[in-house]
N, C-alpha and C positions, 0 to 999 in steps of 0.2 A: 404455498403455490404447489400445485400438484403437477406432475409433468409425468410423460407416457416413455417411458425408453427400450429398447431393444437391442438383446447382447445375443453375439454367435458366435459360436466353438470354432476350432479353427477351421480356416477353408483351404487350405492345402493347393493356392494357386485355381481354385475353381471360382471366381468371384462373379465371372460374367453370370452364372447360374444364382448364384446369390444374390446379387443387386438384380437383378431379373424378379427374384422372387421377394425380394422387398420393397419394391416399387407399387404391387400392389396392396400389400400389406398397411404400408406409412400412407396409402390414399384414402383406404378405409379410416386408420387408427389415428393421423396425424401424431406420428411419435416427434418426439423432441430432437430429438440425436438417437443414432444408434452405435455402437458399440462391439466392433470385432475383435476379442480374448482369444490368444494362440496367433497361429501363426498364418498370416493372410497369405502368402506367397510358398507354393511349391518347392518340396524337399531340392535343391539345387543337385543331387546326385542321380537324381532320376527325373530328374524333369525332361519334360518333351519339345519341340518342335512348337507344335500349339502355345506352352508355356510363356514361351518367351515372344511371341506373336501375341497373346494376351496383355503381356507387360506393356511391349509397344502401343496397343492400342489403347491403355488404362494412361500412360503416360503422354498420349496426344489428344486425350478428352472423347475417344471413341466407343469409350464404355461408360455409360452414365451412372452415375452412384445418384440414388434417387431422393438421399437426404444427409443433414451430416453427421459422416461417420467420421470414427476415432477408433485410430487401430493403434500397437504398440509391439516391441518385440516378444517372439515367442520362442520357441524352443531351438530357431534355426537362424540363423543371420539373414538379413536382410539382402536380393541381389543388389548386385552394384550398379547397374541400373536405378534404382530407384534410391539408392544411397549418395548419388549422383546427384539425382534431382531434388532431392529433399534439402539438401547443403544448399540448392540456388534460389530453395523455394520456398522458405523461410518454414520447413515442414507441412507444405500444403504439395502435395502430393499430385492431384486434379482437380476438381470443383468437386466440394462436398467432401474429401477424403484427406485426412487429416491427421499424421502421424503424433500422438504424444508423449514418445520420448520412452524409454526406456526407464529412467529414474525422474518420477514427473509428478506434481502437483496441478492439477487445474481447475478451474472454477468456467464451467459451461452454462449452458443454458437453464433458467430455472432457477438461477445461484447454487447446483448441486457441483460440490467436489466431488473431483475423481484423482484417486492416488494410483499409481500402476507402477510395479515395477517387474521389469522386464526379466528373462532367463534365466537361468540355474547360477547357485553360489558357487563360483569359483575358488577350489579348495589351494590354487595355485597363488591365488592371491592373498597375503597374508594383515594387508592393511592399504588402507588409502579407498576412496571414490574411484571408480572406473572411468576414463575418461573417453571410452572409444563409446560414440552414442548408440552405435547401431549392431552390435554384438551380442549375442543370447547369453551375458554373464552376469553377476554384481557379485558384488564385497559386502561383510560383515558393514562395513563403513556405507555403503551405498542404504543398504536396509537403516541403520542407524538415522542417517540424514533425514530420513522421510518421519523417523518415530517422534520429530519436534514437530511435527503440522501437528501433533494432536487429534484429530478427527478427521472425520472422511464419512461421505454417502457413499461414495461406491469404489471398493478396494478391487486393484489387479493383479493377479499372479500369476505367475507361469506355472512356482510348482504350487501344490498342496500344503495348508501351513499341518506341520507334527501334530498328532493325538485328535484333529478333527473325528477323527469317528470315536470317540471315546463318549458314553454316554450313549450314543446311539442307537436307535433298534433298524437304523436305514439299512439295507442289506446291499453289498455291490451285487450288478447284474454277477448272473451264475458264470463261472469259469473268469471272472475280470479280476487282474490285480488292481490293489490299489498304487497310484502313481509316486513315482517319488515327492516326499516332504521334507522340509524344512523345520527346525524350532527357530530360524530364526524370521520363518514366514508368521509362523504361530504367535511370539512375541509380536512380531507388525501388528497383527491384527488384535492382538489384549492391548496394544497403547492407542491405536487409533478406534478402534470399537465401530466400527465403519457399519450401515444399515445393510449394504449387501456387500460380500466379498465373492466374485468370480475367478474362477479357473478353469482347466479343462481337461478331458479325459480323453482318448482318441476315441474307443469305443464302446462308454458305457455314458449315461447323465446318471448325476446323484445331487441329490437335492438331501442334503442335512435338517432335521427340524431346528427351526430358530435357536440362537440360547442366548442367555443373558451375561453381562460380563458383572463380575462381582464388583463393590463397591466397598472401600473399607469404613466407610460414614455412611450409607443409606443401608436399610436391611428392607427398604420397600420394594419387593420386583418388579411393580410397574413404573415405579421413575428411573428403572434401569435402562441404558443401551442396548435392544436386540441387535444384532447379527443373524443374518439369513446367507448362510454360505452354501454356493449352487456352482456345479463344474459340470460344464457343459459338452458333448461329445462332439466328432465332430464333421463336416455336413458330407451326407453321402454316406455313411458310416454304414458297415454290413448287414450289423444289429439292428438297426432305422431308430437307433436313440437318438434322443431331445438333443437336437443342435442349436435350437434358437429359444430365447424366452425374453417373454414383452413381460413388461410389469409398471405400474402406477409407483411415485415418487415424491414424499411430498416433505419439503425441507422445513416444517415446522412440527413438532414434535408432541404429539397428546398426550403428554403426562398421567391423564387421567383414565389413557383408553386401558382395560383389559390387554394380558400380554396374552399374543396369538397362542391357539391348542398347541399342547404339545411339547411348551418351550421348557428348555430344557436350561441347567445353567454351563456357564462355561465350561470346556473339553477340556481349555487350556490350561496348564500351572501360570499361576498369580506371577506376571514378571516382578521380577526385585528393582523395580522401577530405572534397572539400570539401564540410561536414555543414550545413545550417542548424542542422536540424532536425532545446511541451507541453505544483489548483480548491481549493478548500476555503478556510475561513475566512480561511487567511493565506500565500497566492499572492502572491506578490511579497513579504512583507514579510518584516523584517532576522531575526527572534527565530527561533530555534531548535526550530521547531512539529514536527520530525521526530522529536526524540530523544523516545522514549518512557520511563516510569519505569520505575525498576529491580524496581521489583516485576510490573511487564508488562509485559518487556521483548518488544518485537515485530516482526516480519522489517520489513527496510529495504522501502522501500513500492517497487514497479515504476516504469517509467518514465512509463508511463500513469498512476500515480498519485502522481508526485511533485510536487510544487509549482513545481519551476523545470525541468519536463522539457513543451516545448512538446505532447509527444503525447499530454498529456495533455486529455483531450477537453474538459474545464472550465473550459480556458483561461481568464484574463482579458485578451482579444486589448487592451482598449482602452490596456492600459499599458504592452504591446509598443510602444518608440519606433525600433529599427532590427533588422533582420536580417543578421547575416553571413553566411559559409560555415561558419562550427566554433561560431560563440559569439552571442549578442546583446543587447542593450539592454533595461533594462526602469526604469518608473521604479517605488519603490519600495512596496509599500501602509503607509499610515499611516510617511511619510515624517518623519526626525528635526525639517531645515528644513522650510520653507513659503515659500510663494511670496513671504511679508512678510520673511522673513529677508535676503535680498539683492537689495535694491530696484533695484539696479544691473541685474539681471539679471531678475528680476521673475515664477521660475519655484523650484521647492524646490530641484531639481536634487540630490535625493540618489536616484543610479542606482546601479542592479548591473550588472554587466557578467559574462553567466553562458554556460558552456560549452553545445552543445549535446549534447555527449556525457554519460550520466548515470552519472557516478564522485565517490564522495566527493571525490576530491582531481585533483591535474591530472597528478600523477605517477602516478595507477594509470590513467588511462585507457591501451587496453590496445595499440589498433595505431599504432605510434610516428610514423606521418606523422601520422595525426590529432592525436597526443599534443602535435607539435610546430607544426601549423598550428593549432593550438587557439591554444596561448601565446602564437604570434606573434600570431595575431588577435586577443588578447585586451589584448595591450598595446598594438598598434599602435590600439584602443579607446579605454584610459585615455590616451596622448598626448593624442589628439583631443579628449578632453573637459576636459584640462588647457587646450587650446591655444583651446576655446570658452570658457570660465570667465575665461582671462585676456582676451580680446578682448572678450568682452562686457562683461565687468567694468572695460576698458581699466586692467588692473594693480595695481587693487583688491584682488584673490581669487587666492589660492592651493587649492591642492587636498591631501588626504587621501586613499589609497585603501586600506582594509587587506582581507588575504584571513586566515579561520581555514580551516588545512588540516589536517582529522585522518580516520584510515585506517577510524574507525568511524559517519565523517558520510554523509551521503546524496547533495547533490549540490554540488561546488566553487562556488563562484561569489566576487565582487571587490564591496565597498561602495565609491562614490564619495560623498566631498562637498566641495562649495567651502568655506572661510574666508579667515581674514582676509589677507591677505598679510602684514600684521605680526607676525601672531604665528609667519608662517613664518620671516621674516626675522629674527628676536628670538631663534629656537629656543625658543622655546614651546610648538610643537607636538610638539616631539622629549622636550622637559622631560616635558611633560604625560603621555606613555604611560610615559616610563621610573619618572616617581613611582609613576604607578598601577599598575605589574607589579610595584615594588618591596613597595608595601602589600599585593599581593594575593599575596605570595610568589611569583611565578610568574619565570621563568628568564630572565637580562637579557640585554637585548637587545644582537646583535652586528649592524655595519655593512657590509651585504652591498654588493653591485653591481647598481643598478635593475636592470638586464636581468635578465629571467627567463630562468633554463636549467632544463636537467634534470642537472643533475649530483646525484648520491648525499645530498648531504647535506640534497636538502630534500626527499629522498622520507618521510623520517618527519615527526612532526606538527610545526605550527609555528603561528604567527602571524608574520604580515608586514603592513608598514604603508611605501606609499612616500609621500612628503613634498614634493609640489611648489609652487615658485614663481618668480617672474620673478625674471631676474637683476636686470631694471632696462633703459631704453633706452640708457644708455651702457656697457652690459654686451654688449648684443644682438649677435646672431652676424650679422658684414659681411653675409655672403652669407643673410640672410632681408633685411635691408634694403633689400638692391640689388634683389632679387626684389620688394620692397614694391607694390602698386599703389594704394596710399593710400587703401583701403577697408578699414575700420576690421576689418568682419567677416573678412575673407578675409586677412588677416595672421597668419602662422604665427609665434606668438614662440618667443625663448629661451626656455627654463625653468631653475631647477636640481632635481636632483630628490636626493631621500634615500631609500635604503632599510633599514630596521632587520628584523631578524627575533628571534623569542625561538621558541626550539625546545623543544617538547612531549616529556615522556615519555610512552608509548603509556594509561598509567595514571592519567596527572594529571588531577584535576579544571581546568576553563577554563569561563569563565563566555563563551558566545560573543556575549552582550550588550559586552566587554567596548569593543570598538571605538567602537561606540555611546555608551557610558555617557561614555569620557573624551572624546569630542570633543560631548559637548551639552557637559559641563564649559565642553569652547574656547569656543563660543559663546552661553555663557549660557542653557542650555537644558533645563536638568534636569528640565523638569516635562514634556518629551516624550521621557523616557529608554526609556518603554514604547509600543512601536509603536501598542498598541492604545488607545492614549489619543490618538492624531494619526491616526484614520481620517478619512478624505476621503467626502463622495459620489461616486457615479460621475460625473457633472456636473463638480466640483471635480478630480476624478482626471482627467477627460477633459480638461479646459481644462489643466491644467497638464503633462498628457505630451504637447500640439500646442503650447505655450508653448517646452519644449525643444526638439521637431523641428524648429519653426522656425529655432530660435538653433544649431543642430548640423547644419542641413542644409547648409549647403558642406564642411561636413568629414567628413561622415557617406559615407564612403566605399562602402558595400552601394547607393548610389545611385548609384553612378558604373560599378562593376566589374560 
């Protein structure tokens, strides 16, 4: 399907002149949507009299937007006027005009995605999702979250991604700098490969020749991704450069067409696939809210719509407790413990530990570096959290992590929780799951090798469950003791660890509660076997996931790298 769009450099608070001149425009062309990149609303430091007379009258429907548009932030904060009204307006601004968000996935008209993300990298900010929506900033972590949508027709940026003109014979107009860029715009756009990526220039337009993004299994350039990146100047401009550009759009893709003159290959350096980077009732929590019944049964939900896919725009940012490269932390909603459960430690500390890539299982994610900096990252995680549980706990607590991997799930991800250390040392905890797969009929468990690979036999479905605990200090490995600096927190111990799996046929029923169900069993806890019976407030949520970043933060490596 082919669809007609129209995008405009910023208009600096002159909109009534611009929806003026796009009215007849969308009469002639019938555009789809159109699309204002940069900053719709007037520098707030010199704004006029008039300015805010315009607001008013865009905010009582007195100024006609002649089709719909999709604006986002740009380089300047939004007024608070319309940051006002957008909170009551569920982001519909007036008829036809239509804010998307600052760090935003959306799916419009035509089924074209648009990914945007709003204002300059805040160097002040060192980690976490930005939460304030309407602020010209993001975070390494903001940029990250978006890089799990995987693709995009049409990408938004404030700044410039790094080394774009590399390759290039495009010339800036004479006397124009070029604007500031980002490498971690330039990353965005090598993992999403988007068909146009927009930006903007105040007073020059530069239109880049297409280029191709490299592919480490195809060497053919026409079954590649183009990218056509165009930064647009902006309206009223001294210069009288190109503020607006219409373009055709068509969300199926000609593999076989010739790639446009000109095209050039990627500017950008090849990312090292290293990914951060996604609402509904039960975002973070353990129960199995995707699988639909069989009587309606319904397509796997997008990544924008997944529950543990950070791009998705509903995020519940405040239970993100770390960010990786491929995978991250979260604590868990309506968590099995509670922070009364292990006083030692004095937080629930039942975390997921979930990929950012969005694939039912960890063997079907599809480009094999990602596949395998996933897993590393993903266990070099659960270590870490073994190695905080026992230090905090000083030898107390052992750990549990099991993963259900099956090829018709939504998206992979690792349950963590501390117990007792005796019942690890007892083999109690090893007892407990094999009684309960025996009752539950399900296929007994064989004794693999903690490390996670990719070898063949665990690409079909499974459950796995590894089993740690301290050896003990007269067990302790020499060389952590000598290392020791007699700081309780920052003491890496031994562990032993266990790993069982019980392998799925692709048809068998598996209760994915079932990790859950046997380890309240371990700790006495039956009456929180259903997540939604151990909801938290956001208050209670928020204090106990800064309760774990505190006790995780020396080992919490996405701080350090």
């Amino acid at each position: 399907m082919t669809s007609k769009v129209v995008v405009t450099g910023d208009i600096n608070g002159r909109f009534p002149e611009v929806f003026k001149k796009l009215s007849p425009l969308h009469s002639k062309n019938s555009f789809s949507f159109a699309i204002i990149c940069g900053d719709l609303f007037a520098d707030p430091s010199i704004s006029s009299p008039e300015d805010e007379e315009n607001i008013t009258a865009l905010l009582h429907g007195s100024i006609p937007v002649p089709l719909t548009t999709y604006f986002s932030v740009g380089k300047r904060p939004l007024p608070p006027r319309v940051i006002e009204k957008l909170d009551s307006a569920d982001d519909e601004l007036c008829e036809n005009l239509h804010y998307l968000g600052k760090r935003t996935v959306l799916n419009v008209a035509g089924g074209i995605k648009i990914v945007a993300l709003g204002g300059h990298l805040d160097p002040l900010i060192t980690a976490g999702i930005t939460k304030e929506e309407y602020t010209p900033f993001h975070t390494d972590s903001d940029m990250k979250s978006l890089q799990g949508v995987k693709d995009a027709d049409i990408l938004l940026t404030s700044s410039w991604p790094a080394s774009i003109r590399k390759g290039s014979t495009v010339s800036l107009l004479k006397g124009a700098s070029e604007p500031p860029s980002s490498d971690l715009i330039a990353n965005l756009c090598s993992s999403l490969r988007p068909r146009y990526h927009f930006s903007t220039s105040s007073e020059f337009f530069f239109e880049r020749e297409p280029f191709f993004h490299r592919s480490e299994d195809d060497d053919n350039i026409t079954s590649r991704q183009i990218t056509r990146f165009i930064s647009l100047a902006s309206f009223g401009n001294s210069a009288k450069q190109k503020w607006l550009y219409a373009f055709n759009i068509d969300t199926s893709i000609d593999r076989s067409a010739a790639p446009p003159a000109g095209v050039t290959a990627s500017p950008f350096h090849r990312p090292s696939k290293k990914r951060a980077a996604p609402s509904g009732h039960s975002r973070f929590s353990t129960s199995d809210s995707h699988r639909p019944s069989k009587r309606a049964r319904q397509p796997p939900p997008r990544p924008e719509e997944c529950f543990f896919c950070l791009s998705n725009p509903n995020i519940a940012t405040h239970l993100i407790a770390s960010i990786g490269n491929d995978s991250y932390l979260t604590t868990a909603r309506g968590p099995l413990s509670s922070p009364k459960t292990f006083p030692s430690i004095g937080f629930s500390a039942h975390i997921l530990i979930i990929p950012l890539s969005h694939s039912p299982t960890l063997s079907s994610i599809t480009e094999p570096t990602v596949r395998s900096s996933t897993i590393v990252e993903m266990s070099r995680y659960r270590k870490a959290l073994q190695s905080m549980i026992h230090s905090q706990s000083k030898g107390q607590l052992g750990s549990v992590t099991w993963e259900v991997s099956r090829k018709k799930g939504v998206h992979a991800h690792w349950q963590f929780l501390p117990l007792s250390n005796d019942l690890v040392s007892q083999g109690l905890v090893e007892a407990a799951f094999k009684v309960e797969a025996e009752n539950e009929n399900y296929p007994a468990f064989e004794k693999k090798e903690p490390k996670v690979d990719e070898d063949e036999t665990m690409a079909g479905d499974f459950f796995r469950i590894w089993i740690s605990g301290s050896l003990g200090p007269d067990k302790a490995d020499p060389a952590h003791e000598n290392g020791s600096s007699g700081n309780d927190s920052s003491v890496v111990m031994a562990h032993e660890e266990k790993c069982l799996v019980s392998h799925l046929s692709d048809d068998a029923r598996f209760d994915v509660q079932f990790g859950r169900r046997v380890v309240a069993k371990l700790l006495g806890l039956e009456d929180r076997m259903n997540w939604k019976d151990c909801l938290q407030s956001q208050e209670e949520e928020t204090a106990d996931v800064e309760a774990f970043k505190a006790a995780f933060h020396d080992l919490d490596f996405s701080l350090q790298e």
